[in-house]
N, C-alpha and C positions, 0 to 999 in steps of 0.2 A: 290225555292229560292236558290242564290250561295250562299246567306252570313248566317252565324247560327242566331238564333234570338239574340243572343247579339248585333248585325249589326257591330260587329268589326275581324270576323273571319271568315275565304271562307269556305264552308260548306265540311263538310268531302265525301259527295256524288262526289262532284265536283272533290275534290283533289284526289280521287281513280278513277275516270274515267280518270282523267288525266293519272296518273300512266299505268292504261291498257290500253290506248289508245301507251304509250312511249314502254310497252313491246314488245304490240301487234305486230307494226309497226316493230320493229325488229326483231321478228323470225319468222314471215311472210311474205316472199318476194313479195306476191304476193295480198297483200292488195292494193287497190285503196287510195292514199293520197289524190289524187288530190283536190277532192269534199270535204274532211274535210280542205284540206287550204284553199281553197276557202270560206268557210262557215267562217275561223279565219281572209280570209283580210274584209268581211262585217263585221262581231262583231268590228273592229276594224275601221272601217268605222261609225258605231255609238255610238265611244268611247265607247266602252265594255271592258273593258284592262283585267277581272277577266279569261278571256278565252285563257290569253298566258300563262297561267298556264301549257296547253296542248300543246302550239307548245315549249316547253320550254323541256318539256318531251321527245315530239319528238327526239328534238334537243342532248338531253343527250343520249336517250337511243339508237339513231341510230348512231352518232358519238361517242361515249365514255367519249365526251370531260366536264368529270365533273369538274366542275371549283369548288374550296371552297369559300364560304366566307370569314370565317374566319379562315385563312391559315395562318402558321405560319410563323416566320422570315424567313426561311430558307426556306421557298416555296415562299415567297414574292421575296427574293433576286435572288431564279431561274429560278423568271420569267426576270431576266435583261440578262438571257442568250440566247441561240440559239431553233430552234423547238424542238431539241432532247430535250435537257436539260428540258425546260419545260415541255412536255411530260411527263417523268418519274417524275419530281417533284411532279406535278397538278395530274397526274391517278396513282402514286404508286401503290394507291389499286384497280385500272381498270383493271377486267380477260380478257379484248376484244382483241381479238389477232387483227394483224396489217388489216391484208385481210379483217376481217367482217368488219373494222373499217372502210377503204375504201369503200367497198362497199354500206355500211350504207351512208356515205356522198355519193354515187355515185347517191344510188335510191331517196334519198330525192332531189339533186339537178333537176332528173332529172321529178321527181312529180311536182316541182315547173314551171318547165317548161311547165305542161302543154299540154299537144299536143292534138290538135284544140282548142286551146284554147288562150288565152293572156297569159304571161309567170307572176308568181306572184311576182317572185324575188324579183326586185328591189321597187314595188308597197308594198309588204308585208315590207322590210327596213323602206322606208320612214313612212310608217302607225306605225310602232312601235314608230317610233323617235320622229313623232307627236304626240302620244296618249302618251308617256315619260312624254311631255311637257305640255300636257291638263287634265295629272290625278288632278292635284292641284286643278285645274277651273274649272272643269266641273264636277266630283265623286259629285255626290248630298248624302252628308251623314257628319254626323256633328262630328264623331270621326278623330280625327286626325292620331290613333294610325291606323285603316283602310286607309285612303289614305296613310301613311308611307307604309303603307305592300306594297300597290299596286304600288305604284313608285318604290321600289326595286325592287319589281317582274317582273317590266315592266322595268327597267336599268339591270337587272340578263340576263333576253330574250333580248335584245340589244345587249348585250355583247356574247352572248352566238351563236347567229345570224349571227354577224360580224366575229368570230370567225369561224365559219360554212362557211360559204362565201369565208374567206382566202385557207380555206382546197379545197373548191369543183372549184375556178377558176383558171387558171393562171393570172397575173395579169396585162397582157394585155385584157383579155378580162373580167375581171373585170372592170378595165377602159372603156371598150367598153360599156358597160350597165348601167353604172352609169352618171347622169346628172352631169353639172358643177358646181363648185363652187356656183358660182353665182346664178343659178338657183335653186339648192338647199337653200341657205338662205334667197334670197327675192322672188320664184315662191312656193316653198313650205313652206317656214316660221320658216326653222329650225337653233336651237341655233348655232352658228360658233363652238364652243365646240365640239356638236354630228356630225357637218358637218367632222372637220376637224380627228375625227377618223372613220367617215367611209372612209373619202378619204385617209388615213396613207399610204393603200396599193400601190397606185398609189404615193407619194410624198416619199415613199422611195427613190422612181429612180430618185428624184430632181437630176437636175448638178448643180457644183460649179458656183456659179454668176461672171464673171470674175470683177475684182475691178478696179474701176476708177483710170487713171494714166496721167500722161501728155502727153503718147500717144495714149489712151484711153479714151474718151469721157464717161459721162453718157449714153448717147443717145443710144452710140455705146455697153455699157454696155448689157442695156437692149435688144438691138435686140438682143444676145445670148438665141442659146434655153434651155429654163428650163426644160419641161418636153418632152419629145417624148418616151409614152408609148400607145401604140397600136393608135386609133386616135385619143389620146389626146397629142394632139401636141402643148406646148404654150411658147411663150418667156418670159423673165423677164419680161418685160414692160406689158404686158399680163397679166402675173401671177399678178405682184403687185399692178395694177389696179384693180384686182377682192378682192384682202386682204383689199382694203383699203376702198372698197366699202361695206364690213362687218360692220364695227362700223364706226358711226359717225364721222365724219370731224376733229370734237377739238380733237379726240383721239389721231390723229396722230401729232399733236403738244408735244407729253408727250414721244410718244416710234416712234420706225421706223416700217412700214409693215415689213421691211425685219428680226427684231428680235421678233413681232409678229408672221408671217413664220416660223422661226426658232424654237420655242419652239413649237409649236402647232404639228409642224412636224415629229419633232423627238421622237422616245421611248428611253425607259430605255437601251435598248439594244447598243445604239450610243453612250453612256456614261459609261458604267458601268461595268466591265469583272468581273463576280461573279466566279473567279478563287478558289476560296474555295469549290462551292457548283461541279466544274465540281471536282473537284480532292475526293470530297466526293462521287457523281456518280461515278466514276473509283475503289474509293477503295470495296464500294459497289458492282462492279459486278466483285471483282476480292477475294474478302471472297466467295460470291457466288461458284465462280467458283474453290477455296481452299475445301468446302464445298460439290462438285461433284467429288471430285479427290477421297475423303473418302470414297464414299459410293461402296459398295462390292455386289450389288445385279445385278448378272450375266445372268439375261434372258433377252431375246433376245430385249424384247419390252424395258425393262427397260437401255438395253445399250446403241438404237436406241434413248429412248427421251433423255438420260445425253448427248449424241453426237450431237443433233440438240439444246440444253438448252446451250451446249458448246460453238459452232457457235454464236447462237445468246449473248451471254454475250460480246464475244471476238468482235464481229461486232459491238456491241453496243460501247465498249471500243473505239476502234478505229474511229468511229463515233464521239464519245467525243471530242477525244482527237484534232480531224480535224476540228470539230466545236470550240474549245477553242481558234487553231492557227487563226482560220478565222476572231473568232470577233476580238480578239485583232488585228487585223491589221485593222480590219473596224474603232476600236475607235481609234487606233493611228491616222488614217486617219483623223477620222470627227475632230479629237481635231486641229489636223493639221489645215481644212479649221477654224473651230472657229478662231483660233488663226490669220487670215487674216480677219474673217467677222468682229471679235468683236468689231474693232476699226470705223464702219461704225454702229453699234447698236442705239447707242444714240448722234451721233456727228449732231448740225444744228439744235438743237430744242428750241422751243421758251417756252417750259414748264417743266426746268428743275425740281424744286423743287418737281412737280405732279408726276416726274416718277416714284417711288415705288409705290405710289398710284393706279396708273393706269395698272404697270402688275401686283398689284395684285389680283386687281377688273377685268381684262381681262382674264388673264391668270392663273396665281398658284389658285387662291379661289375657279374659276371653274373648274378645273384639277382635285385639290389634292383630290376631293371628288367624282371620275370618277370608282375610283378601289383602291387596295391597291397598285399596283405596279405603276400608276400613283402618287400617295401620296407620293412613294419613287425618282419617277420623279422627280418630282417638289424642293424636296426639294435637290437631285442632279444637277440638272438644276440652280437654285441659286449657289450652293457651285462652278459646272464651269465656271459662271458668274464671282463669285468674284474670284479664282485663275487665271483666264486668264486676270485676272485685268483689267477687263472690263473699259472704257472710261465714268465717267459721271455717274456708278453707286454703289450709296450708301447702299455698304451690312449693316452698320451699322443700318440704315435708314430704312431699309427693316426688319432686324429683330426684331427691335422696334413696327413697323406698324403691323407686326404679331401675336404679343401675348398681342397688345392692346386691342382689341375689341373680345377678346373671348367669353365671352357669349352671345353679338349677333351671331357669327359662332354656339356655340355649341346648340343656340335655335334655328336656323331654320333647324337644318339636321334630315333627316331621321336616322332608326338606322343603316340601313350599311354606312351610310353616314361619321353617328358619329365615326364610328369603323374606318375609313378609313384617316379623320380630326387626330384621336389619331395617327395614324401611321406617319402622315405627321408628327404632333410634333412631335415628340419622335425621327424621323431624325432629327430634327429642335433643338433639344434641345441635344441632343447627339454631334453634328458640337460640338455647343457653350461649351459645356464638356468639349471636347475632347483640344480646344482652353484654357480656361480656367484652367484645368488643367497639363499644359506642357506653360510653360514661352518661352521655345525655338521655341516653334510650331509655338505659337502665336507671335514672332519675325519672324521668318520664313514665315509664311504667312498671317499676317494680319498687320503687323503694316510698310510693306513695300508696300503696295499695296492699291491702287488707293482706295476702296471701305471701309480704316476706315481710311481716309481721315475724319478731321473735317472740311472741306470749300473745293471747285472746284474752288475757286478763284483763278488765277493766281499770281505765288509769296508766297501763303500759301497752303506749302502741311505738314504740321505738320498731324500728326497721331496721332491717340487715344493710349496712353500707358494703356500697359499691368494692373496697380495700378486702370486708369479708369474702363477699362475694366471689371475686375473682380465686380467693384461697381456696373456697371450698370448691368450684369447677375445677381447680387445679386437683384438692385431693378427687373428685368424682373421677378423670380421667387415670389415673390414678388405682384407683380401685375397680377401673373397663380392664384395664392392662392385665391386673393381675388376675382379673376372671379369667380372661381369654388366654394369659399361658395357662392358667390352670385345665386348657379343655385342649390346646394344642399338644402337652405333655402329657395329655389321656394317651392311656390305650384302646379305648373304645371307636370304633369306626365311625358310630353316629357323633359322637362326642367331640372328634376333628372337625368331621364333614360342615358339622354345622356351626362350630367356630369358625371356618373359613367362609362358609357362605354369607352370613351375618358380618362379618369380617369386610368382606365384598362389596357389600352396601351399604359400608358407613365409611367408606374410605376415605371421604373428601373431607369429614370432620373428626376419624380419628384411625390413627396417630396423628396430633400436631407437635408434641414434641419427641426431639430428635433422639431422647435414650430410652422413652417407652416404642420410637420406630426402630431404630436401632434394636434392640431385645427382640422386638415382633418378628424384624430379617429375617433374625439369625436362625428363629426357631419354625420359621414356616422353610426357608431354605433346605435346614434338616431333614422336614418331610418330604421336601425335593427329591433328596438324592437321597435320602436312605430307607424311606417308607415300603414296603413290597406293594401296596394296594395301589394299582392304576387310577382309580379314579380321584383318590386324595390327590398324587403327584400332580392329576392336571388339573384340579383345583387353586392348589398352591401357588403352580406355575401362573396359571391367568393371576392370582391376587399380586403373588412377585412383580409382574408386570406393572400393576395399577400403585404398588406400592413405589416403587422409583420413577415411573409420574409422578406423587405426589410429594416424591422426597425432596425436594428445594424448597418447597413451604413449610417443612418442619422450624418449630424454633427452640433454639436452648431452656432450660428450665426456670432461670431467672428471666428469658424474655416472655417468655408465656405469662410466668407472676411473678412480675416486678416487685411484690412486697417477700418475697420468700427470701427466709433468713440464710446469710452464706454457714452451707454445712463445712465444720473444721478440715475435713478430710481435703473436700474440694478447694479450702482458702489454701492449704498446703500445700495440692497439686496445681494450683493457680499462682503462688509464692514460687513455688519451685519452678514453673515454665517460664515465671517472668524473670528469676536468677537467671535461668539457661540461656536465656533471649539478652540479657545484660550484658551476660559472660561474651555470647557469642558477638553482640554490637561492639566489645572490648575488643575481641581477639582482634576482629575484622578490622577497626581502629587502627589495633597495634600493627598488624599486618599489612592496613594500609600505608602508618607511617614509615615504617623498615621496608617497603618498595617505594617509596617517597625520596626516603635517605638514601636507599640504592641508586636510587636514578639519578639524582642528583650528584652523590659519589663518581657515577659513568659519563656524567654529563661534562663533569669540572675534572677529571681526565681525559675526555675527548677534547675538550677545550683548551687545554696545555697540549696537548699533541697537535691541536692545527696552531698552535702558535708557534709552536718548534720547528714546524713546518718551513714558515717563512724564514727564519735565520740560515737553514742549511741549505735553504736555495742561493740567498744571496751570497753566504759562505763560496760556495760551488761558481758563481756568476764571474766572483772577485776574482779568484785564481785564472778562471780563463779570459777573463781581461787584462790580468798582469802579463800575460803568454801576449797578449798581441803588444802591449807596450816594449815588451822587451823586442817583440818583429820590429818594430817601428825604430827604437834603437838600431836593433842591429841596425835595421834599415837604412835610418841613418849613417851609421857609421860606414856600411857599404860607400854609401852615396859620398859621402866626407872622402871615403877612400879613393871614388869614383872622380869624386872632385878634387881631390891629392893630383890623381894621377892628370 
């Protein structure tokens, strides 16, 4: 059996033959693959998905290329950079020097090949991307938290695959082996989503579409060529007959194929110059190399490897620094073409009001839960929509429809799913921050531009001010709160799990105020201590954690929006504590005056007693100086008598 007898866990026998099957393959050059791939495109032939476990292994351990899951900000953001960049980001902790690393992708492309035989490439592709989309339907097994595993495991092998593929072709001949559009979504049955990242590598090389003019015709438009990558050769007209033959007819009433194209198309990398993370790569290999100047150990081996560690730091540097000037001329470039396409995105459509609706049900919903650096996509992707001030789209409208329906998002994902939806917020609610907190920003770029627009009517371009603005983030947060008790006061085990994980990676932008934190406490503490499921409890507990860190930056509800009207209730218990607080400045008053008067009272009777003091001493002093006057008499009279006689 793969699964343990719980039926929700792949048997540990399984997962260690994986694991030696991924070593094996790697320090044995001289293993036969061929017949173990071929035994993983049948298993996947009768939806077996538990067995990509092992080409997954493969994949890592003969490429190096370990991808994290859950990979921090700052590996998310290096993946918007170049191959170097992410390289060092994603295998920091990978020993595989460069040459095994090549050559590992060398022998597995060249296993899959085959020879006498069918080649399994592009077969073993497609078989994963359909078994992706049949774990849901077909897994006969009644635990949810099991098909969760296995759709990620089987999206982890996907990604891990395609990744593999970029490394082992060039991409001409990548194109060469890969079916078309079209045939891949209605001959094979696959999502336009999974279509359109495996075909990225080919749609890099898209050309600019030239734009309709008065001396430019549409017609004449489209006959320019879009793609001419090895012999995929196709024009506009070509291209966007196949986009539009993807989804349904009405679709295209709401958006254009050519800004459907457009997103699906492009990565993180055409948008984004993570100019921080390369300058942190440089400063890193330049401590390094501060770090080899120190060291004093003079034999011979030891001088030859700081001398070759030298080189490769200083090559690496220079690599950086070439990949930094590169991209940034690619995204000045693409912003460039945007800033010509944008005004052809949405102009001539018969279904204005539907279009947030629709890319987000096309586009960002299916994306942002593709990967993490996707999720940062997407919600970049929006943010260049509206600065380019897009023609006809309502960023307002858009981020409304987003954090509406949360807990239907947060109940259907899986768990890397859910982790990946939290990243998207947390871009998604970070923008709105960042807007929200800086009045001039949000002059700046929101309240002159097309997308906080309240009407597309002509004659009414008034804008949403900065006073609404701030109201309506107040209700959005607001209306996150109330999703999120609604999924922690589930009974459902996916239905917690994945409010806390999403929960997890949006911590730093919400809760910012103190009675939707407050509420969150109380009700993730419950799953603390009363929950029976271990792995919720230590869920809860890690966010518990992250939640009182961030609890000192919470703020009260009228400092968050300052324009919020005082609710009766609250002027009452605000009336009422500032009574108490009067009352009690009173009493303290009075109680300070009656120990005033007391003291004073003991004061101005200790003060009569030392002055009583002194009379009954000299009282007391008199008498016994009357006694010696009277000696002295006597004395006298002695002496009288003495002098009588």
């Amino acid at each position: 059996e793969k699964l343990k007898d719980d039926g929700m866990n792949v048997s540990l026998w399984l997962s260690a033959l994986a694991t030696f099957c991924g070593h094996l393959a790697k320090k044995y050059a001289g293993i036969e693959l061929s017949a173990l791939l071929q035994y993983l495109v049948n298993t996947l032939k009768d939806n077996q998905s538990l067995d990509l476990l092992v080409l997954k292994e493969l994949i890592v351990r003969m490429t190096g290329n370990e991808a994290l899951e859950d990979m921090s900000d700052a590996q998310v953001e290096a993946m918007a950079g170049g191959e170097t960049l992410r390289s060092e980001a994603i295998n920091c902790y990978c020993t595989m020097a460069p040459k095994v690393r090549s050559k590992g992708v060398a022998r597995l492309r060249d296993a899959l090949q085959c020879k006498g035989g069918d080649p399994l490439t592009v077969p073993l592709l497609i078989l994963i991307a359909q078994c992706r989309q049949g774990i849901i339907f077909k897994t006969d097994s009644k635990y949810l938290k099991l098909i969760g595993q296995l759709y990620d495991g089987c999206q982890e092998t996907f990604f891990h695959y395609c990744d593999f593929l970029t490394q082992a072709y060039e991409d001409d001949k990548y194109a060469a082996m890969l079916p078309s559009l079209k045939s891949l979504v209605h001959d094979y049955g696959l999502e336009p989503g999974v279509v359109f990242h495996m075909y990225r590598p080919v749609l890099r090389h898209l050309k600019p579409r030239p734009t309709p003019s008065k001396d430019r015709t549409v017609e004449e438009c489209n006959k320019a060529m879009a793609l001419d990558v090895g012999p995929v050769k196709l024009t506009w007209g070509a291209l966007l007959a196949e986009v539009r033959e993807m989804l349904p007819e009405k679709t295209w009433e709401c958006i254009t194929p050519e800004l459907y194209l457009t997103f699906w198309s492009l990565t993180l990398y055409d948008l984004h110059v993570p100019k921080a993370r390369y300058d942190a790569e440089v400063e890193k290999c330049r401590v390094a190399l501060d770090a080899l100047e120190l060291q004093r150990d003079n034999a011979p081996a030891e001088v030859t490897k700081r001398r070759k560690e030298k080189e490769r730091l200083n090559t690496l540097i220079a690599t950086l620094q070439k990949e930094l000037e590169s991209q940034e001329r690619a995204v000045a470039a693409r912003t460039k073409r945007l800033m010509i396409e944008k005004d052809h995105f949405l102009v001539d459509l018969k279904e204005h009001p539907n279009t947030v609706q629709v890319v987000l049900q096309e586009c960002i919903f299916p994306r942002c839960v593709f990967s993490p650096a996707d999720a940062m996509y997407c919600s970049r992707f929006i943010e260049r929509l509206h600065l380019l001030d897009t023609p006809f789209f309502s960023t307002i409208q858009y981020y409304d429809r987003v954090l509406k329906d949360l807990t239907q998002l947060v109940f259907c994902c899986t768990e890397y799913e859910a982790g990946r939806l939290g990243k998207f917020l947390n871009e998604t609610l970070e923008q709105l921050r960042n807007w929200k907190g800086d009045q001039a920003l949000y002059e700046k770029e929101c309240s002159s531009l097309y997308g906080f627009r309240t009407s597309f009517k002509e004659g009414n371009e008034a804008s949403l001010s900065y006073e609404a603005f701030v109201k309506l983030v107040y209700k959005w947060h607001v209306r996150i709160a109330k999703a999120f008790v609604t999924c922690l006061e589930g009974k459902e085990w996916m239905e917690i799990r994945n409010g806390l994980i999403v929960l997890t990676k949006i911590v730093k932008v919400f809760p910012t105020i103190s009675r939707i934190g407050a509420h969150t406490l109380r009700r993730v503490e419950k799953i603390k201590e009363s929950d029976e499921r271990g792995d919720l409890k230590t869920i809860a507990a890690r966010y518990l954690a992250m939640l009182q860190k961030e609890k000192p930056t919470w703020k009260p509800d009228n400092v968050f929006n300052p324009y919020l009207p005082v609710d009766p209730k609250e002027k009452e218990r605000e009336e009422a504590a500032k009574a108490k607080e009067a009352a009690a400045k009173e009493a303290a008053l009075k109680a300070k005056a009656e120990g005033a008067a007391a003291k004073a009272k003991a004061d101005a009777e200790r003060e009569k007693e030392e002055r009583a003091r002194p009379k009954e001493a000299s009282r007391g002093g008199g008498d016994r100086g009357g006694g010696g006057g009277a000696g002295d008499r006597g004395g006298g009279g002695v002496g009288g008598d003495r002098g009588g006689g």
